[in-house]
C-alpha positions as CSV (number, residue, x, y, z in Angstrom):
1,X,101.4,123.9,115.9
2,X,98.0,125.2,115.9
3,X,94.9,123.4,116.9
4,X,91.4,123.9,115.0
5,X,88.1,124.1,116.8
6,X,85.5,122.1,114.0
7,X,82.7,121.7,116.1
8,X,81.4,125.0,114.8
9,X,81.4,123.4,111.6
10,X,79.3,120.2,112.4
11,X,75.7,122.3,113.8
12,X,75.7,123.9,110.2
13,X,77.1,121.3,108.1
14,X,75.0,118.4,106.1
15,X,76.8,116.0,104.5
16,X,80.6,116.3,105.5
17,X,81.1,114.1,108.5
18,X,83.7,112.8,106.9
19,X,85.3,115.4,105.5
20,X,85.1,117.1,109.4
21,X,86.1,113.3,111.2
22,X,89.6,113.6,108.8
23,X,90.1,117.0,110.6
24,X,89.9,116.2,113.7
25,X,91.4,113.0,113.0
26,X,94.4,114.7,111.6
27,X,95.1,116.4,114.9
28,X,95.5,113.5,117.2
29,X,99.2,112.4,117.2
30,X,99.7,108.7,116.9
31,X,102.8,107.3,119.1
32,X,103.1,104.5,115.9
33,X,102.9,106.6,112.8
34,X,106.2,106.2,112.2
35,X,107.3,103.1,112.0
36,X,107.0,101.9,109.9
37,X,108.5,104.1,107.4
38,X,106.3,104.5,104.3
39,X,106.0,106.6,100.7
40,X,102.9,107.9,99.2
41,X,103.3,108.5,95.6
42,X,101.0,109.4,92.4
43,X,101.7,106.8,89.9
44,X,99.2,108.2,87.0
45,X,96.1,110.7,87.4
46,X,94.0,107.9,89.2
47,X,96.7,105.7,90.3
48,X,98.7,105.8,93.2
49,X,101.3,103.7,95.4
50,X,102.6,102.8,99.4
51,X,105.9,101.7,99.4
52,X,107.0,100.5,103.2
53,X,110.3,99.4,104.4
54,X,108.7,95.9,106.1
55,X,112.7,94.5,106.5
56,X,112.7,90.5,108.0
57,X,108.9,90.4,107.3
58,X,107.5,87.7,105.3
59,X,104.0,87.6,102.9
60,X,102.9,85.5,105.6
61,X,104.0,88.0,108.4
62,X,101.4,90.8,106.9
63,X,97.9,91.6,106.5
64,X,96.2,94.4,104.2
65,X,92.6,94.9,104.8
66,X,90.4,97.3,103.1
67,X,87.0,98.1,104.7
68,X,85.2,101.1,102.9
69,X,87.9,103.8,103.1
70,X,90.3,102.5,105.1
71,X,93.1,100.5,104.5
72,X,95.0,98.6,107.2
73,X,98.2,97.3,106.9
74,X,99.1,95.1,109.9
75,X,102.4,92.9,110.2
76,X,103.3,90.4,113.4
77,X,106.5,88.4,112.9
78,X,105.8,84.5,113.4
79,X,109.8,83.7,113.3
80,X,111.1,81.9,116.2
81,X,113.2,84.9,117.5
82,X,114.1,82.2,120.4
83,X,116.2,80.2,118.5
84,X,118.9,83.0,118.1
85,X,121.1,84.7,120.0
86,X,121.7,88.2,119.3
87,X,124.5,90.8,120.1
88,X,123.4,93.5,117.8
89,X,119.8,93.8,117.2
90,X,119.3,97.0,114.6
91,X,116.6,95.1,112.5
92,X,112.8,96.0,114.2
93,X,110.9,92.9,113.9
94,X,108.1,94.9,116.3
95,X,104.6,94.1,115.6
96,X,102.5,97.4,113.4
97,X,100.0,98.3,112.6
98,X,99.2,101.0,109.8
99,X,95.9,102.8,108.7
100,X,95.7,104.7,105.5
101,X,92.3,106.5,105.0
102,X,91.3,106.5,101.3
103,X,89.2,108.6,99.0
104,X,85.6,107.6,98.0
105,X,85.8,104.9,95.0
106,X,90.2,103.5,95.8
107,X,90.5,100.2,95.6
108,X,93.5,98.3,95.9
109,X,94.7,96.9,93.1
110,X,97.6,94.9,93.7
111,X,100.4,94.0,96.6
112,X,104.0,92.8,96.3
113,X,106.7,92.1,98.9
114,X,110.1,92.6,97.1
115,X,113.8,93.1,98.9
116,X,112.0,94.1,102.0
117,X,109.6,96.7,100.6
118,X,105.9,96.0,100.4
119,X,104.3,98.3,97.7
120,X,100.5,98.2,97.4
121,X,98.9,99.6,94.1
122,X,95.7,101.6,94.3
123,X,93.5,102.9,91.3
124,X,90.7,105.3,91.5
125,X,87.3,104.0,89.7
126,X,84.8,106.1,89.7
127,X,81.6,104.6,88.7
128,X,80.0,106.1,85.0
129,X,76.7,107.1,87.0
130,X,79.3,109.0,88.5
131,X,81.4,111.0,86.4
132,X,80.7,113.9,84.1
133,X,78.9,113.5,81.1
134,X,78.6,116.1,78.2
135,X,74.5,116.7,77.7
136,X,73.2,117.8,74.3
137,X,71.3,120.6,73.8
138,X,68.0,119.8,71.9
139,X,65.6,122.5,70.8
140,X,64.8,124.4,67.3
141,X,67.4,124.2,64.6
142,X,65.6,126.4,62.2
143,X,66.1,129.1,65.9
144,X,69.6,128.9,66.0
145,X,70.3,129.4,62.2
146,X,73.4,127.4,61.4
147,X,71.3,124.3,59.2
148,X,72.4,125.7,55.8
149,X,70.8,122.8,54.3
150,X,68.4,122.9,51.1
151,X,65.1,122.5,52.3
152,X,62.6,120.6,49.7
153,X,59.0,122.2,50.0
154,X,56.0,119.7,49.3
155,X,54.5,120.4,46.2
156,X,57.7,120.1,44.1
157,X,59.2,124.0,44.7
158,X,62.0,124.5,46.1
159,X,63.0,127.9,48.7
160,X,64.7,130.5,46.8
């Protein structure tokens, strides 16, 4: 894989720090990024969806914390693991911790634990100071010619 140099880009940039900190976030490996296992999915054009496979976790077990742009998603089983005896242990009950960076204005909306899936529902609101507004154009109608209105003169005649 190839590795980008961005430091050129932060002496002539103003305003992107975070644009340039996901870079060079996105190039450190993270030994837990995998587990565990998750979906990323666009629901509706400002909706979207994390589905992870949480298996033998509880609501209890789990904690989603969103601070700014990040969300965390952390999950530390509280069982008593003592009072069993295993021969086969396939099921990870190992402690993880998950961080999802968000775009500007994502909240989450919801969060469910169903059949061993946690799904967390974000939305996209972006403010109305903040989205795009259609601006009238003011000026001269008589300019533009397209009033096709009868005008009444004062004095009682009319234009012919």
């Amino acid at each position: 894989m190839r590795t980008y140099d961005v430091a050129p880009l932060f002496r002539s940039s103003v305003g992107f720090d975070r644009l340039l900190d996901l870079l060079t976030q996105a190039e450190r490996v993270e030994p837990s990024g995998a587990w565990p296992p998750y979906n990323i999915e666009k629901v509706a054009e400002d909706a979207y969806r994390i589905t992870m496979a949480v298996a033998g976790f509880t609501p209890e077990d789990i904690e989603i914390t969103q601070h700014d742009t990040a969300l965390l998603v952390a999950g530390q089983r509280k069982g008593q693991d003592g009072e069993h005896q295993y021969l086969h242990r396939g099921i990870a009950a190992r402690t993880f911790r998950q961080t999802f960076n968000l775009a500007e204005h994502v909240k989450v909306t919801g969060a469910s634990l169903e059949n061993g899936l946690l799904t967390v529902e974000l939305k996209r609101e972006v403010p109305e100071a903040l989205k795009p507004r259609r601006i009238v154009i003011s000026g001269d109608q008589a300019a533009g010619g397209q009033d096709n209105k009868l005008e009444q003169i004062e004095g009682g005649a009319q234009a012919a």
